[in-house]
N, C-alpha and C positions, 0 to 999 in steps of 0.2 A: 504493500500500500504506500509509505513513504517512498519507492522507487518511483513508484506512480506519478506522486506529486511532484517530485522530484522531476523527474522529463516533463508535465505538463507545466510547471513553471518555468524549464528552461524553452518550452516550446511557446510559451506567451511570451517571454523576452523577445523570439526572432520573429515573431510575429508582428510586433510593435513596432521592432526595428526596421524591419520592411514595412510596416506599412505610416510609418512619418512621413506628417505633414509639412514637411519644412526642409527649403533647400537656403543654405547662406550663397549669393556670390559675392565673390570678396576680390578688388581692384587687386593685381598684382602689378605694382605702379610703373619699376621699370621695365617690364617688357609684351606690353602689349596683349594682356590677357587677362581674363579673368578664372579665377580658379573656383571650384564650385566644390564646397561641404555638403555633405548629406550623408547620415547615417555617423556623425562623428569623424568623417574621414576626408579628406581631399582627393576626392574620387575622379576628376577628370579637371578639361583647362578649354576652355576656349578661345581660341587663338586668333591673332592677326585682329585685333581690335582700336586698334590709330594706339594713338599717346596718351595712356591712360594717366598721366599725370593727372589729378581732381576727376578721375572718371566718376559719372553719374549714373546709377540703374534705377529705374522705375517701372512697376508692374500696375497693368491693369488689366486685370481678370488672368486670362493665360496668356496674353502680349506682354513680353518686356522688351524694355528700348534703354539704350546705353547715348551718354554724350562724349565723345572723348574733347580733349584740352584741343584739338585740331580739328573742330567745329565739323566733324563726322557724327553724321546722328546714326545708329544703331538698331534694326528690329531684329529682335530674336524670339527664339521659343525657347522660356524656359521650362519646361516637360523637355524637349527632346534636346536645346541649349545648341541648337540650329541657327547659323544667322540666317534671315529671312530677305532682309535688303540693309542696305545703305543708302544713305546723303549726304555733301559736303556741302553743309549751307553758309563757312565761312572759314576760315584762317583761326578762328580762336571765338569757339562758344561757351556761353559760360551755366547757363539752364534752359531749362524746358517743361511742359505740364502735355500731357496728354488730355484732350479732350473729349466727347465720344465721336466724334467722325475727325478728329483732327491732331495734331503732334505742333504746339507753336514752340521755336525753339527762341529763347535770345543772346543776338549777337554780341561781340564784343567789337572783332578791326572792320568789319564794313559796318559796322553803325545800321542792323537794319533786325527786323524781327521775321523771321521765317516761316511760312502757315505751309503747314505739307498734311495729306492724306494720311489714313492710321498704315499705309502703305509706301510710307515716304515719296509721293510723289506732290512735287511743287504745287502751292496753290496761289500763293498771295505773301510778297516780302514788302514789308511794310520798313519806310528807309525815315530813320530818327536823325540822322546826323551826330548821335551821340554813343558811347557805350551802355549796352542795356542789361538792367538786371531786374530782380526780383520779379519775376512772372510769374505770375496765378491765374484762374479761372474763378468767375462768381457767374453763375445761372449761363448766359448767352453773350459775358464780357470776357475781354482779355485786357489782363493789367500790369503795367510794370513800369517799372521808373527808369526815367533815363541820366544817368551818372553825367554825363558833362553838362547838360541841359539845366539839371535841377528840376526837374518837373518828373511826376507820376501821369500818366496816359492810359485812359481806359476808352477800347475799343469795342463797337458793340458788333453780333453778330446780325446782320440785317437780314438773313433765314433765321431768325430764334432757333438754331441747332438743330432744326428740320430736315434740312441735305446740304450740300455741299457746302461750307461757309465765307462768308463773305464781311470783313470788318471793316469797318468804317471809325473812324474818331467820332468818339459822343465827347470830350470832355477832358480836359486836360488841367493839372493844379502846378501851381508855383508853390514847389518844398524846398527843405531844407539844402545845405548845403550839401554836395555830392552824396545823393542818397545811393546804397550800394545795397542794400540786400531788404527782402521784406518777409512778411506772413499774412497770412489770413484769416482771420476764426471768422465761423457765422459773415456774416454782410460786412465785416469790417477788413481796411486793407492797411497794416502798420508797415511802415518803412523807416528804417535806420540808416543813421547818416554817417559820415569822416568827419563834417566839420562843424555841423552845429550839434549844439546840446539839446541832448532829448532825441524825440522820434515824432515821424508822423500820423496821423489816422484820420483815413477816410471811413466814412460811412458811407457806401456804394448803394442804398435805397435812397440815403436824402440829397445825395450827390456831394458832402459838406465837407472841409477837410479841418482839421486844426494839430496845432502843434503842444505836445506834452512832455513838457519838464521832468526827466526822472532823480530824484534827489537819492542821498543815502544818509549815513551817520551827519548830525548836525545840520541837516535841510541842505549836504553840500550838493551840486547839481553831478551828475553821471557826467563825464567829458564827452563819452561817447559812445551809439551802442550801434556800430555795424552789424552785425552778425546775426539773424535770429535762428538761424538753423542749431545754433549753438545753446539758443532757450530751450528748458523743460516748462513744461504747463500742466499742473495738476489740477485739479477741482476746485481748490480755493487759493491756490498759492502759483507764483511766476519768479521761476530761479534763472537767475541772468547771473555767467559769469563775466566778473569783476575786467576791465581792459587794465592791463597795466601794474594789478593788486590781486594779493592773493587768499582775495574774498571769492566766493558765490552769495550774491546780492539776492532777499529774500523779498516779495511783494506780494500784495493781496491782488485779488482780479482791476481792482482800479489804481493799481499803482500806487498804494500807500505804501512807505518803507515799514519791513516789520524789524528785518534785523541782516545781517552781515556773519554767514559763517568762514571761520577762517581757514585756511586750506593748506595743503604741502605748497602750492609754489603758484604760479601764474595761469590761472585754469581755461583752458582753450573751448572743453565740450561739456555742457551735462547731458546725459541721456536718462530719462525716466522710466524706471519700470514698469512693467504692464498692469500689474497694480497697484500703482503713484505711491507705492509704499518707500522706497529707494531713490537716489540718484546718482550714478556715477557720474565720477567727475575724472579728465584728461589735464593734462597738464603740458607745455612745451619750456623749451631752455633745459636748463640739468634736472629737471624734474621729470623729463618727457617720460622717462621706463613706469612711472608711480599712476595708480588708478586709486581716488580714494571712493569709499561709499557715505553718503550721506544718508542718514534718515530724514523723511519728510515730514515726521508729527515731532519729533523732535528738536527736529535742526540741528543734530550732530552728526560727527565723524564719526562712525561705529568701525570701519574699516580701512587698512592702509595695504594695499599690494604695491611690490616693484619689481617688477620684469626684468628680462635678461637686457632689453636696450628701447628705444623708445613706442609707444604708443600712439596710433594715431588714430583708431576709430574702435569702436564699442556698440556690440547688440546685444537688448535684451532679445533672449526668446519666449515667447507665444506660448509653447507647447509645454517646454519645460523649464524647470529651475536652472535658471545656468544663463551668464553672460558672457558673448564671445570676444574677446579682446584681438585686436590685430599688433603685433608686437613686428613692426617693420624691423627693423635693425635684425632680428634673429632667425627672420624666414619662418616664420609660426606663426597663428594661432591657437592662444589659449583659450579655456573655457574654464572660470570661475563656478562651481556651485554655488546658488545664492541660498541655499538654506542653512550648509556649514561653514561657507563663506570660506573656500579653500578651494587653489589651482587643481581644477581634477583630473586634468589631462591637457597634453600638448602634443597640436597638430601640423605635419610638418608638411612637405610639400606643398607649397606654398610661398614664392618669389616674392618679398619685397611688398608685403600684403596693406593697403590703406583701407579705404571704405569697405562698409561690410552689410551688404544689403537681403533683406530677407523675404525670400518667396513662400510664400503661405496658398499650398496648396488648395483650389476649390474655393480660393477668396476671391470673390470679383469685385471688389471693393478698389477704386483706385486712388493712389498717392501722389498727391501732388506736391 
């Protein structure tokens, strides 16, 4: 009887393990590929993929599409991890959002924004005369700001998402100083700037925009907050790490300062766990190997890891306890357990690994 158990417990292990829901691909930065986890293991590479220096993966449904730094946009299958097509729509892209009949990419050196079919084929290059970033979607808009200009631009689609599309300029604002990266939640569109204090936000229903002062300890004002991809957003709290200082800056949903945790060194990412119970936090300069964990009802450092050499991207997973760490300098990926909070394994084959992006089988749910 215990024999019994005994094989049908290890036969529910290979069962599970085949049938995971979850593939990581993970930028292999200097050479043109990306390597692909699944089942704990670095099981294959897709190759010949431009200059993955800041390569970008995004899935929607079973399409994923890759940006490389060489303004080459990407379709692939990730089930069979297939390229499906290419496009080079400039010398140096820098994002993109998938929308349901369309791929808009934004440029960086032609100064113009790219509309292509979920097929990468050309629709509509919309020409800024500026560097563009922060691109989103809200209902039948495409939004993003243009860096030299100073202005945010929201284009409407004149088929409402219907068939083919077609954008036109509704509406353009005067922001801040060289705005460079943005977000989205619900109807609102926030953009971070280089050179002015604070951030901006649109409300994309009343068309309005205004600008918001983020203070910290002693009502001083934040110098600057480029970055949002680098924010965590929990349910009631918005963790911004610190430019400069080696704080993670603590705020309510309306931007009141609650408090300033202090950290190992100059924090580059947080990334939030799936449930906002955690946050880890990346670090760069002589800190860069170090990943610490914060608690979120807390506001402490409950954890300190440091790696064989530095860190440059971080997943939680979905499925299971365990965060994927990309440790560039040493050619691996590790994987933290987050219930005893210990390196449980290191995964090797794997070149030079940055970004670490995760495919969630059977989710049609898309990321912008």
């Amino acid at each position: 009887m215990k024999f019994l158990l005994a094989v049908l417990f290890i036969a529910s292990l290979f069962t599970t393990t085949l049938s995971a829901k979850e593939k990581y691909f993970v930028v292999e930065r200097e050479s043109q590929s990306v390597a692909i986890i699944e089942d704990g293991l670095a099981k294959r590479h897709m190759k010949n993929m431009h200059n993955m220096n800041h390569g970008v993966i995004k899935f929607d449904g079973d399409d994923g599409y890759l940006i490389s730094r060489d303004g080459y946009v990407v379709r692939f299958d990730p089930k069979t991890e297939k390229k499906l097509a290419e496009y080079k729509t400039s010398k140096s892209a820098i994002g993109f959002v998938i929308g349901k009949n369309y791929v808009a990419v934004a440029n960086y050196d032609d100064k113009s924004v790219d509309i292509l079919t979920r097929e990468l084929k050309p629709l509509q290059k919309i020409k800024t005369g500026s560097k563009n970033v922060g691109i989103k979607i809200y209902n039948d808009r495409l939004i993003f700001a243009q860096m030299d200009n100073d202005k945010v631009s929201i284009y409407k689609d004149e088929n409402d998402g219907k068939s083919t599309p077609k954008f036109k300029l509704e509406k353009e604002f005067d922001v801040g100083k060289m705005p460079f990266d943005a977000m989205i939640q619900g109807n609102t569109y926030i953009v971070g700037f280089f050179l002015t204090k604070g951030f901006g936000v649109i409300d994309l229903d009343k068309m309005s925009y205004k600008l918001i002062s983020v203070t910290g300890d002693g009502n001083k004002p934040v110098l600057k907050i480029p970055h949002f991809g680098f924010w965590s957003l929990s349910r009631d709290k918005t963790f911004i790490p610190a430019v400069g200082d080696n704080k993670v800056m603590v705020y309510d949903k309306k931007f009141k300062f609650l408090k300033n945790i202090e950290v190992q060194g100059l924090p580059v990412f947080t990334a939030l766990s799936p449930d906002q119970k955690y946050i880890a936090v990346t670090f760069s300069g002589k800190d860069f190997p170090y990943i610490q964990i914060i608690d979120t009802k807390t506001l402490k450092v409950i954890k300190t890891f440091k790696f064989k050499a530095k860190v440059l991207h971080v997943r939680w997973s979905n499925e299971e306890s365990a965060l994927y760490v990309s440790v560039n300098g040493a050619d691996e990926v590790d994987v933290i357990d987050t219930k005893g909070w210990f390196v449980e394994r290191e995964i090797y084959q794997v070149e030079r690994p940055s970004g670490i992006f995760l495919y969630q089988m059977n989710n049609k749910k898309r990321v912008n």
